[in-house]
C-alpha positions, 0 to 999 in steps of 0.5 A: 092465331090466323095465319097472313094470306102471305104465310098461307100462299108461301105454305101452299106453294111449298106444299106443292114443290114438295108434291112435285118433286116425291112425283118426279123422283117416283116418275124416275124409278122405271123397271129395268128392260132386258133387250136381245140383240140377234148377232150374225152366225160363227160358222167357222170356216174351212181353211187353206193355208200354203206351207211351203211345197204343201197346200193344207185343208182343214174342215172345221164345220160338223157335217161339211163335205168338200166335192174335188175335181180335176180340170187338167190345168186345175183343182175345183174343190168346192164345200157344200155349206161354208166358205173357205178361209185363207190367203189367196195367191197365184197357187190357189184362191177362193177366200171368202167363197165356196169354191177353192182353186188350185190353179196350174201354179199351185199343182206345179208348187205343191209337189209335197202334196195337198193335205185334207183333214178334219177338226169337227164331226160328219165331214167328208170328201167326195172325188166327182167325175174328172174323166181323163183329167188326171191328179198330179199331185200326191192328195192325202185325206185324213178325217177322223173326227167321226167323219162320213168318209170318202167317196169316188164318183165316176173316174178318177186318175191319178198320175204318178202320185200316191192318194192316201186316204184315212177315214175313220168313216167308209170308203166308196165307189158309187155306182160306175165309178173308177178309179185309176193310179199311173206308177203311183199307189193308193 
């Protein structure tokens, strides 16, 4: 039996949808891509935070090191790799950069003190030259995270207050460096 020239066109077009479409569903199946997305870093950030009468500083970065001088009418302290984190206020500012002031305010309202103290390894606190200016509030470090201890670089005096310093790292006095206490101790 021969077949109509309708049957045989109808065939050969059947034939050729079914061709196309095992060719789409072959050309569909693609290989899964893996992709990486670089994220920023999550350095976490030293902090301050006010409470009450007290200022306190947290170091939360391994190997950060926080440099603190006395201006007379205020407090620089300024980390060498990260930023600081808190609320600024008229006592102190600095949220976001790498210097933190304790402005002529915050050295009058901290009269319970100003807290240091670490939460990661390697810190450390350095008091750079302040000449005569003095410390008027009580400065209590407390690193024992496995830090690098506390540093006095050039003079450093302190006015009726005590400076406590606890470190489970060493205590130094650079080369011509003086430290002085009026009616406090140390």
């Amino acid at each position: 039996m021969t077949r109509s020239w309708i049957s045989r066109l109808f065939a050969r077009s059947c034939a050729a949808r079914q061709a196309r479409s095992i060719t789409r569903r072959r050309a569909k199946v693609w290989p899964t891509r893996f992709d990486l997305e670089l994220l920023e870093d999550r350095n976490a950030p030293a902090s301050f935070v006010e409470a009450g009468a007290t200022l306190n500083l947290n170091l939360d970065t391994a190997s950060e090191s926080v440099s603190i001088q006395s201006n007379g009418t205020n407090y620089k302290l300024s980390l060498a790799a990260t930023n600081w984190s808190g609320t600024d206020s008229a006592n102190v500012t600095g949220n976001g950069s790498n210097t933190l002031t304790v402005t002529k305010a915050g050295i009058d309202a901290f009269t319970s003190g100003i807290n240091i103290a670490d939460s990661a390894a390697a810190t450390s606190v350095t008091f750079a030259t302040s000449g005569a200016k003095l410390y008027a509030n009580a400065l209590n470090v407390f690193l024992g995270m496995g830090s690098n201890g506390v540093t006095f670089d050039g003079a450093s005096d302190f006015d009726g207050e005590s400076l406590v310093g606890k470190s489970d790292g060493p205590h130094l006095l650079a080369g011509g460096a003086a430290v002085t206490t009026y009616g406090g101790r140390m």
